[in-house]
N, C-alpha and C positions, 0 to 999 in steps of 0.2 A: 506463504505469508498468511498467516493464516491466523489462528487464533488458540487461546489455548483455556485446559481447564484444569490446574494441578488440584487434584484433591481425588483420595483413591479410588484407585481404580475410574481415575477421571480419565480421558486423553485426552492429550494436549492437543490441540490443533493450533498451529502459528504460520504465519505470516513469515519466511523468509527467502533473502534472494541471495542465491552463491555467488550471482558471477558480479563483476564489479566493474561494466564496459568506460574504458575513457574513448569517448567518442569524439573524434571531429567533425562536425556536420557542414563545414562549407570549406569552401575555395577561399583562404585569408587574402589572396594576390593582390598587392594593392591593385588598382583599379586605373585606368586609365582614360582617355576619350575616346571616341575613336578620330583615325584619322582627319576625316574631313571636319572635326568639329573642333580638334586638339588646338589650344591656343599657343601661341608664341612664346617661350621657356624668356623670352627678355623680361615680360612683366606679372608670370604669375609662374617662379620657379618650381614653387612646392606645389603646384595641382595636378602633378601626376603622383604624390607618396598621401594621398589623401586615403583615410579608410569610409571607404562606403558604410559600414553599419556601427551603430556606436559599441561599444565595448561598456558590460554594465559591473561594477562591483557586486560580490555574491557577500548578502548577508541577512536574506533570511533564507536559506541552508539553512546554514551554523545557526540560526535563532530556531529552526527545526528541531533542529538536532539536540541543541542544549534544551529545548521545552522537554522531548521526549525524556533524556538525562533524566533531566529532575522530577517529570510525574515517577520514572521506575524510583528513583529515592526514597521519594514521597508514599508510593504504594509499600515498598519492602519497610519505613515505618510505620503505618496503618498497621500490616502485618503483622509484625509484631510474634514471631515464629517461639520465642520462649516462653510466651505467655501462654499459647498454646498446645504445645510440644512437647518432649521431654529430647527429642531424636533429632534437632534442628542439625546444619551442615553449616560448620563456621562460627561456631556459638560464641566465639570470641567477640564476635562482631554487634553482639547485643541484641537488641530488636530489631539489625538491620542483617541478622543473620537469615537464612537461607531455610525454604522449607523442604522436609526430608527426601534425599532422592527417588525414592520410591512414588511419592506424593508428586514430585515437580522437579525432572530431571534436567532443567535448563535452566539451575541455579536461579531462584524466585519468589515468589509470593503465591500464595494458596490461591484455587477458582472465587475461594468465598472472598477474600478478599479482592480482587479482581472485577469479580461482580458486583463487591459496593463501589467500585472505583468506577465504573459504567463498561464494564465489558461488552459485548452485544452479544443479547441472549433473547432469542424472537420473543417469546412468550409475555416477556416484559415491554417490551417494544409494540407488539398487538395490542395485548392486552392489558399491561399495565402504564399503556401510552407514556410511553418512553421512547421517543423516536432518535432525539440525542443522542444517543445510545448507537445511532447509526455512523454517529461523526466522533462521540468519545476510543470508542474501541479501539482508534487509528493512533491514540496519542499512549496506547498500556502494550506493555510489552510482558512475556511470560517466565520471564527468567533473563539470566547476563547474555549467554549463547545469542538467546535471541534479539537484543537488543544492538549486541554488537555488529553479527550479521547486517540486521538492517540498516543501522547509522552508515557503518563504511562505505555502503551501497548507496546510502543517501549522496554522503559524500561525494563521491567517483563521478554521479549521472546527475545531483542536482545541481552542482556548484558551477559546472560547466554550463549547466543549460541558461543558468542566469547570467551566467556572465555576457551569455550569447541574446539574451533574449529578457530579463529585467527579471524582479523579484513579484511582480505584479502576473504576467503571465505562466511563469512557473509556480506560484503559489495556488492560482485558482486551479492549476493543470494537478497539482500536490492534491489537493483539500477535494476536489470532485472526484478524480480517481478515487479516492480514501473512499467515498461514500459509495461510489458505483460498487466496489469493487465488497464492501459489508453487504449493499443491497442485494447481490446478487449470492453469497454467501445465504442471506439470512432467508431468501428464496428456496433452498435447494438441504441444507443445514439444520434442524430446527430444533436440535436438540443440543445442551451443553453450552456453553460460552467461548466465544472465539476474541479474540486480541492479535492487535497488530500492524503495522502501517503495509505492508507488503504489497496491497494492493492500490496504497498511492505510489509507492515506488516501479510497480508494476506500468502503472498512469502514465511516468514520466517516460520509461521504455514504448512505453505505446507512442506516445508523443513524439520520439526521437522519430518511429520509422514512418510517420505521419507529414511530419516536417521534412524528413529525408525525398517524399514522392513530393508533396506541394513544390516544395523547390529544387525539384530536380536540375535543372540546368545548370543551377550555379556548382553544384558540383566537380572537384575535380577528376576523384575517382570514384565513377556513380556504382558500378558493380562491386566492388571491392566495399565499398561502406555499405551496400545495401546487404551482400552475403555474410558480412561479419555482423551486424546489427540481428538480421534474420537469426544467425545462432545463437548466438547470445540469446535470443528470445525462447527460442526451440528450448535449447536446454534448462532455461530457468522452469518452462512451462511443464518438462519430462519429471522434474525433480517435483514438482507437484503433484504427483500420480502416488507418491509414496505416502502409506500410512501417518496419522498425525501433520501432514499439510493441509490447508484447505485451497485447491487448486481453483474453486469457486470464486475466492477474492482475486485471484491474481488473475483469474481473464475477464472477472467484472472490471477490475483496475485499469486492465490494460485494454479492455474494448472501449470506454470511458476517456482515457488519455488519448487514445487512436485519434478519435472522434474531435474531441477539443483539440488537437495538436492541428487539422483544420483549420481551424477556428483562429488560433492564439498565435499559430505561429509559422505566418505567412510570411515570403519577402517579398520586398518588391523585385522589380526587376531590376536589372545593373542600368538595362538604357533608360529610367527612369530618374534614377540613383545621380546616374551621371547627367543627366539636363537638368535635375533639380539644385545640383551643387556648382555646375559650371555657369559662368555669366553669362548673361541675359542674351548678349551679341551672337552667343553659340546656339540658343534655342531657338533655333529654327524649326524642328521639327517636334511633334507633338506626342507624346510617349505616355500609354494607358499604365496606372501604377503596379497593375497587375494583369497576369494572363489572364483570360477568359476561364479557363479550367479551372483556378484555383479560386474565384468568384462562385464556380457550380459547385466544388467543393463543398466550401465556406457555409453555404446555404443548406445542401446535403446534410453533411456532418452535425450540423446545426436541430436542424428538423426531427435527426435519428435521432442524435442525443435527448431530447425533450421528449419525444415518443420515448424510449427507455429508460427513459427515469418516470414520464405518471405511468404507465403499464407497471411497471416494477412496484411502486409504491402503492398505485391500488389491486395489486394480488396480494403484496404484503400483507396490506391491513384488511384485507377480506382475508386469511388464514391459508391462501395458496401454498401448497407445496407441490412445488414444479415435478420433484420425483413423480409423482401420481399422472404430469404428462408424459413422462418421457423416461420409458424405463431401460436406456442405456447410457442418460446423464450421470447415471453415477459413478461410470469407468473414467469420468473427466477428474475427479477429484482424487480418488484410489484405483487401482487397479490389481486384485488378489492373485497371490503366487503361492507357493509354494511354502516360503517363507515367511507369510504374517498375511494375516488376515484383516480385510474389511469393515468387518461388520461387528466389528467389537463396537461395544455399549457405550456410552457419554454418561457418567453418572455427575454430580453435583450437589453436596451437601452443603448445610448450613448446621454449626454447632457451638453449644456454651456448655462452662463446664461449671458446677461451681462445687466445691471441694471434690469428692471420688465420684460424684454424681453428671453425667455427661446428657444434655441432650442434642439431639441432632435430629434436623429436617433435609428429606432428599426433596429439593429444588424441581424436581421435573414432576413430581407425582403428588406432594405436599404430605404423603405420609411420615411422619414423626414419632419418634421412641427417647425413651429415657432407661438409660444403663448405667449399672455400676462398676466402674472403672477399679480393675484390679490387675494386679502382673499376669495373670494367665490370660487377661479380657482379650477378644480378636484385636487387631488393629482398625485402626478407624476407617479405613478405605476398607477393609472386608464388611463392618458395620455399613456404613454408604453402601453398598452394593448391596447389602441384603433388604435394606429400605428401599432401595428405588427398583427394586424385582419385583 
């Protein structure tokens, strides 16, 4: 979930999650008294089919999801691929056609445009205090591939979680992962522009197995949900190791949601549940609304979080790059085989053209050239790379 940079010899780096878990996170059983408290079925038939937790309609998801929609709309006409182009993919489609696959292979919009759209690009974010930039990135996607990927995934793991738990608590769990999960990206990253929500989606996975230990008890099958959750994790985090991922946002994300999931999305207990709903005549005994553990939690999780977000933010903006601590973080994001390599370059142009006349600024080094555009001329991604070398 990562972020991307289509423009040549850019790489893409995006933000996305394969797996698509439909999770149940609790025991639905209705709920009962217990014996000695159970009242008489003559005058209160229905108080044994009562549901302990309320059940919430999901609808900011889908308000998620349709916002993402329409900023990619919205950026693929910015873009505006014919005006620029001659080589576009889908030219039927006008200005909402596609920039060339070589350029942006996940059917999309250029880095340049991307980055006026507020991609997160440290440099600008440091030093051109743009810190927004932290929280924009989450809402730009780099192409269809990617956007699809992450919607459905949205889908599957937010719609549930609100249903379970309100649009209030999944939203803040949504929107902080997003930011942990850039922050920690733009820590480690510092070069090129990233796009993506992957590592809010990442948040809400954290969250699940967060909420999964808080409320362990109420659980029906605590191993089986906790080993199928665990994978689900594993593998999403494996596939982040591959070239053009930024494996950085999706464990900022999902250390981020961990933490809040703490916090947001605690239950009480059932013996609470059940003296708070049953009549007055049954409360005889006195029932704390939560375990002691999930109180030290709460507090815990709380403390980290605030300690990892001003530590993060003030390395940030002092120009830290965590590579410089820790010289085998960077196998977390890629790891070099055989088959592709590493440590290939991030470049990022900026170009106008006006009749055969082209000029163009590489983004990372500020050197800029003006060329005369003709049929034998290199292509524009070989020009971008000879600029930012």
């Amino acid at each position: 979930m990562a972020r991307d940079s289509p423009v040549a010899h850019v790489e893409i780096k995006c933000h996305s999650l394969h797996e698509d878990p439909e999770f149940q996170p609790a025991d639905q059983r209705p709920l009962t008294a217990p014996a000695r408290l159970r009242p008489s079925t003559s005058f209160t038939a229905g108080f044994d089919l009562f549901q302990p937790f309320k059940k919430w309609v999901s609808w900011l998801v889908p308000m998620f999801v349709a916002a993402n929609c329409v900023v990619f709309f919205i950026s693929m006409y910015v873009n505006d691929c014919p005006k620029n182009s001659a080589s576009c993919v889908g030219r039927f489609l006008g200005r909402f056609s596609f920039q060339p696959l070589k350029e942006n292979p996940l059917l999309g919009p250029s880095s340049s445009t991307l980055e006026k759209m507020g991609a997160l690009e440290v440099d600008k974010v440091v030093y051109g205090h743009q810190p927004w930039r932290l929280i924009s990135c989450m809402w730009l996607h780099a192409g269809v591939f990617h956007i699809l990927a992450n919607m459905l995934s949205l889908v599957f793991i937010g719609i549930h979680l609100e249903q379970e738990f309100g649009f209030v608590r999944i939203g803040m769990i949504y929107v902080v992962s997003g930011f942990g999960g850039s922050l920690l990206s733009s820590l480690f990253i510092q070069s090129g522009i990233s796009v993506g929500a992957s590592g809010a989606l990442f948040g809400l996975l954290g969250g699940m197995l967060s909420e999964l230990l808080t409320n362990w008890t109420i659980y029906a099958n605590k191993l089986a949900a906790l080993l199928t959750l665990l994978f689900i994790i594993i593998i999403n985090l494996a596939v982040g190791v591959l070239p053009h991922v930024d494996n950085y946002a999706h464990i900022g994300g999902f250390i981020s949601g961990f933490l809040l999931g703490f916090v947001f999305l605690v239950r009480p207990q059932f013996e609470w549940v059940s003296q708070r709903d049953a009549p007055r005549r049954y409360n005889s005994i006195s029932v704390s609304k939560y375990k002691p553990y999930q109180y030290v939690l709460w507090i815990v999780s709380l403390v980290l979080l605030i300690a990892w977000f001003a530590v993060g933010l003030v390395s940030l903006f002092r120009g830290e790059n965590l590579n410089d601590h820790c010289s085998w973080c960077h196998y977390l994001s890629c790891i070099p085989t055989s088959k592709w390599n590493c440590n290939s370059q991030r470049f990022t142009c900026e170009s106008s053209r006006l009749g055969n006349q082209l000029n163009m600024t590489c983004l990372s080094n500020g050197r800029s050239g003006s060329y005369s555009i003709a049929s034998s001329s290199p292509e524009l991604q070989q020009i971008c790379s000879q600029l930012c070398n």
